[in-house]
C-alpha positions, 0 to 999 in steps of 0.5 A, a space after each residue: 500500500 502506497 505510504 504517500 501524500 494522497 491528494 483529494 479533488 473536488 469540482 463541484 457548482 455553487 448554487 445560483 445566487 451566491 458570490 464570489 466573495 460570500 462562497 470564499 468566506 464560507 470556504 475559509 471558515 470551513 478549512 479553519 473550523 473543520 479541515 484544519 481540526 482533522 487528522 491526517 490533514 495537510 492542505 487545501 487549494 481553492 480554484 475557481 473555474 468558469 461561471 459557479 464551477 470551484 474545485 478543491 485540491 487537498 492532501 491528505 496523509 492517508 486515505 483513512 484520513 480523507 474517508 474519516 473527514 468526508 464523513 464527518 463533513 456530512 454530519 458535522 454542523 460546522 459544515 452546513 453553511 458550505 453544504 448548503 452552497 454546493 449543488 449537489 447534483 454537480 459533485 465530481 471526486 477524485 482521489 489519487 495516490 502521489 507517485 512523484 513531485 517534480 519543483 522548480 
């Protein structure tokens, strides 16, 4: 079993009404209040694609550690505001196991 950096991605839409702004502040306290607070956590990218399309990059130490979150982020009530943004129709996940870094 890979021992590696497993990198989780997510692209979902936002739900029509909501701002930029709004969305990366809900966002923002998500990664403070929820994903900072779990185990196996290293970081989270936000990107911003076109219209209401976002995508989360995150890694993660283990792949126990991202079912264990994406489980409580189902539950837990810190996670409702974000929840509530998301279509859920739109949710595509991915999780990958890193094999190589190449940096500058």
């Amino acid at each position: 079993m890979n021992k590696g950096t497993i990198t989780e991605i997510v692209e979902f839409n936002i739900m029509p009404g909501i701002s930029d702004e709004e969305f990366i502040e809900i966002v923002n306290s998500l990664e403070e209040g929820f994903h900072k607070k779990q185990k196996g956590f290293i970081d989270t990218e936000l990107v911003k694609g076109k219209d209401r399309q976002w995508i989360m990059i995150q890694h993660w130490e283990s792949r126990d550690s991202v079912k264990e979150s994406s489980r409580l982020l189902m539950r837990e009530e810190i996670t409702n505001d974000f929840r509530d943004m998301i279509d859920p129709k739109s949710v595509r996940m991915l999780i990958l196991d890193k094999i190589k870094t190449w940096n500058k």
